[in-house]
N, C-alpha and C positions, 0 to 999 in steps of 0.2 A: 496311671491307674490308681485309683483310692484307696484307699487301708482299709481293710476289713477288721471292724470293729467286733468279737464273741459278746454278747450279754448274755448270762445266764440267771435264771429267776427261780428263785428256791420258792417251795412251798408255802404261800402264808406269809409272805415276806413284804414288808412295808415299809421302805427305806426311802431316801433319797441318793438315787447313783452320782457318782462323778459328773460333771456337765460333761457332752451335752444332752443327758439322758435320764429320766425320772420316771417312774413308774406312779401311778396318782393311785388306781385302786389294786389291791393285794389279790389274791385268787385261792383258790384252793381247788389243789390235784388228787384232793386223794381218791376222788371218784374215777375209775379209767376202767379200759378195757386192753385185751393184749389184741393183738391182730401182728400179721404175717411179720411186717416189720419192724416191730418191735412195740412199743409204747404210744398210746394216740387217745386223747382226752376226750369225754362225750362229752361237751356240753354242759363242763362243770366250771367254769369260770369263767371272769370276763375282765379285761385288763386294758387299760389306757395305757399309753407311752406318749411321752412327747419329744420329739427329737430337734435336739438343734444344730443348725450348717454354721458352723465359726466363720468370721469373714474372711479367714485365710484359705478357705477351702471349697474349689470348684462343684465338689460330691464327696458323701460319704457312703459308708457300706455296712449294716450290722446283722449280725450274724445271731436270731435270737433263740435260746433253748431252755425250752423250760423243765423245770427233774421236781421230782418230790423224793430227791436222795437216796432212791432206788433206779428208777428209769428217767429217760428222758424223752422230752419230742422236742424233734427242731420245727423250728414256725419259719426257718429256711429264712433265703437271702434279704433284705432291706435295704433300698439304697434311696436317698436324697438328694436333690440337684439342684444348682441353683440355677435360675430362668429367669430372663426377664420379663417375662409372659407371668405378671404374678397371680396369684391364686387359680392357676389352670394345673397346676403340675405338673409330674410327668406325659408323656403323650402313651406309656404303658398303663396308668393308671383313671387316664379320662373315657370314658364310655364313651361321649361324643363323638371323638374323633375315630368315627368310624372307617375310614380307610385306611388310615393304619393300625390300629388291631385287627381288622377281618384279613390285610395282606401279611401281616407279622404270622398269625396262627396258621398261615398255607404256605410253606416253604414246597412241599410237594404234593403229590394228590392224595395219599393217604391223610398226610395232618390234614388235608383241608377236608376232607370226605368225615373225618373224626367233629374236626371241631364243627361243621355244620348239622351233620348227626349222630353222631358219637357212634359209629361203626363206620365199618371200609368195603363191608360184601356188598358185593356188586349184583347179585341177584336179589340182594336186599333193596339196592336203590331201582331196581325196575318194577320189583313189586310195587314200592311206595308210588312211585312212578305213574302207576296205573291206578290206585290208589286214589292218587292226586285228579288225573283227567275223569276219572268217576264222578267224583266230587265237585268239578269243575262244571261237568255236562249235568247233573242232577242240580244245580243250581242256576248257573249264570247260561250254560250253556255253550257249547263253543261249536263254531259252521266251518264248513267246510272253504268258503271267502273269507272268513275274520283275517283281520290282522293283530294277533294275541302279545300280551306285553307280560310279563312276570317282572316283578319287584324282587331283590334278593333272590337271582337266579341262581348264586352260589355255584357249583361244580356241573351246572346243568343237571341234575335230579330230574326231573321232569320233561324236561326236553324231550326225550326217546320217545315222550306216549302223548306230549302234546303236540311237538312239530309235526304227524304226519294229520294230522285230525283238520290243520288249518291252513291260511293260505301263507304267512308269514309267522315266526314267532320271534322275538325279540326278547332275549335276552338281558339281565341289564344288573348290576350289579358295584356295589361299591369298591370292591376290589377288583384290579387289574389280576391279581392272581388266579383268584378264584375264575375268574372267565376264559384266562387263559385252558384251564383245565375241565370247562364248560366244552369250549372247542372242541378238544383231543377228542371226551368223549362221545360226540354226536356230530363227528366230521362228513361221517356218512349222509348229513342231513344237508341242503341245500337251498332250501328256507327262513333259516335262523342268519340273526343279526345281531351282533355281541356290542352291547353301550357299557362301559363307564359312568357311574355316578360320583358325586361328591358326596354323596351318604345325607343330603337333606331334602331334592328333589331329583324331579325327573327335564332339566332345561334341556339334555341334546335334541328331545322326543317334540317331534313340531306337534301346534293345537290342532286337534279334532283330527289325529292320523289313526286313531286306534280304535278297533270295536270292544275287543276286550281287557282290562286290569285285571292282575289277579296276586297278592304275594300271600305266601304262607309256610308256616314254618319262619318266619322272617321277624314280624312284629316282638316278639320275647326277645330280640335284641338290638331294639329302637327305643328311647327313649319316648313318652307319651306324645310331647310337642313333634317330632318325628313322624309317629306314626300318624297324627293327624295331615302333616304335613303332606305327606306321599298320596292321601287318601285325597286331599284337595289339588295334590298336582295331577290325581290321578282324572279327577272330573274334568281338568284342562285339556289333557291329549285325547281324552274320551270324542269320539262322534257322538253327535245329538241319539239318544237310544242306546248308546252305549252301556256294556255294565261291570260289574266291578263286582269282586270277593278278597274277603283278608278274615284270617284269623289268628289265634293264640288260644294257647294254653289257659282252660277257665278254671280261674281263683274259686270260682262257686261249684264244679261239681266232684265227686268225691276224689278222682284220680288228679284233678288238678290240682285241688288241697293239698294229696299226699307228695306230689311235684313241689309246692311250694315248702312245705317243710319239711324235705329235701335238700334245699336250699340255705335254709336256715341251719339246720344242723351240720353243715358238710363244709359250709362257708362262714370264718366270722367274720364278721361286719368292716373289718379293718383290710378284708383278705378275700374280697371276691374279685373274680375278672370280671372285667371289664364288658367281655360280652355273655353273662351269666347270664339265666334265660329270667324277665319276669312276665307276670299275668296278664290278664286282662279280664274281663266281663261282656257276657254278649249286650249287656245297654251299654257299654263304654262302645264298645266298636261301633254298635248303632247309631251312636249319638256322634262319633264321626263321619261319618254316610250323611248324615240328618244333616250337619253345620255345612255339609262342604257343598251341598245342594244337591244331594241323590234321591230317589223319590223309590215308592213302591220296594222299603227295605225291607227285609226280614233277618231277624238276629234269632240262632239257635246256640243252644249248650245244655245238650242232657247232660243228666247227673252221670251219668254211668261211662263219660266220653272225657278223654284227656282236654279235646280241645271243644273251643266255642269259634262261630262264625256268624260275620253280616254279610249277604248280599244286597246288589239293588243295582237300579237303571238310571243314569243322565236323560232326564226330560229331552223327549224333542224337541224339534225347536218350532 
């Protein structure tokens, strides 16, 4: 196990530490606010560290806290690895590697119910539930023959209110965790088909099996290349007529704005997870739909709406 290394950063302090550790720009605490426990800085500084792995040493571990000689905040654990996999880094700190971040944050069904939408009420997830297949049917539609696909089906959310509406629903998800608890909750249902992704396409899903694509709630933690990606794997399994819906949280209207800097304020830039949620715009998702050859799209995002959405249809053939 590695040594845990304390650094602690005084007020305004501009030094150079011991190797392997130097601090580049200085900070200043004196602006804070008090909260429950204890000491927690708003947005009043910003600090480089550069850290170096000696060649004697597998990992290290630092421990960093910053005081203005009154209080203190810990900015908690830090640790470095050495890999041969270089400039990837850790696999906790790559966004990419989406299956294991989305399986690491679901040890049970609570965390995973959390970390997909940050509550656990289970009356809360039937509501959304129905929510969602509203929005599904006031858009793309869904029959009572489809056979419906969800991208990022996470704990099955949606399942309860869209499996009985169609003729199959599938499931599909880049974690093995999270679908395992997809299962549990909509065993009742005897419709549904639970896939496995690699988190960049859809290959188990044979071409032209599907009437309907649909993920949402999903895109705020894909990467842009990603989300295009799924959108073009999604016109593959599509049948000819087939249609498709995706959205995200919109950067343009006022509740999305206040999402985004949210974000900024709650996360520094050195210290987000990995699957931290960002934006999108309803021309960026259009213009997904548009590249990957979807026809007769429509991209919406009122002001007044957390989120934005495109629909549209796979040309017949």
């Amino acid at each position: 196990m590695a040594t845990t290394h304390k650094i602690v950063l005084k007020r305004g302090e501009r030094e150079r530490f011991a190797p392997p550790m130097r601090v580049i720009n200085g900070f200043d605490a004196s602006s804070h606010r008090e909260v429950d426990d204890g000491f927690l800085t708003a947005s009043c500084f910003e600090i480089s560290i550069f850290l170096h792995l000696p060649d004697s040493e597998a990992e290290r571990s630092y421990s960093i806290i910053v005081t203005d000689g009154e209080h203190e905040c810990d900015l908690g654990l830090f640790t470095i690895r050495r890999s041969s996999d270089v400039g990837t880094g850790s696999s906790k700190e790559i966004r990419a590697r989406y299956k294991e971040v989305w399986n690491s944050v679901s040890p049970d069904l609570d965390n995973a119910k959390t970390a997909v939408a940050g509550y656990t009420d289970e009356d809360e997830f039937e509501r959304t539930a129905r929510a969602t297949a509203q929005a599904l049917q006031a858009t793309v539609g869904i029959r009572v023959t489809d056979v419906v696909l969800e991208i990022g089906a996470g704990v099955g959310r949606a399942g309860s209110a869209i499996a009985p509406m169609c003729r199959k629903w599938i499931a599909t998800d880049v974690s093995e965790q999270m679908l395992s608890f997809a299962r549990q909750r909509n065993a009742r249902f005897d419709n549904i088909s639970y896939v496995a992704l690699t988190g960049w396409d859809l290959e188990p899903i044979e071409d032209m099996s599907v009437d309907v694509v649909y993920s949402t709630v999903v895109f705020m933690h894909l990467d842009e290349w990603e989300r295009f990606g799924y959108v073009r794997e999604a016109f593959r399994v599509l049948r000819p007529g087939g249609r498709i819906y995706v959205d995200n949280y919109n950067l343009l209207s006022t509740p999305g704005w206040d999402f985004f800097m949210g974000v900024v304020q709650n996360h520094h830039p050195l210290n987000r997870p990995p699957n931290v949620s960002r934006s999108s715009t309803p021309e960026e998702l259009a213009s997904y739909l548009d590249r990957a050859g979807f026809v007769n799209i429509r991209a919406e995002g009122p002001d007044e709406a957390l989120f934005c959405w495109a629909f549209g249809h796979k040309p017949p053939m």
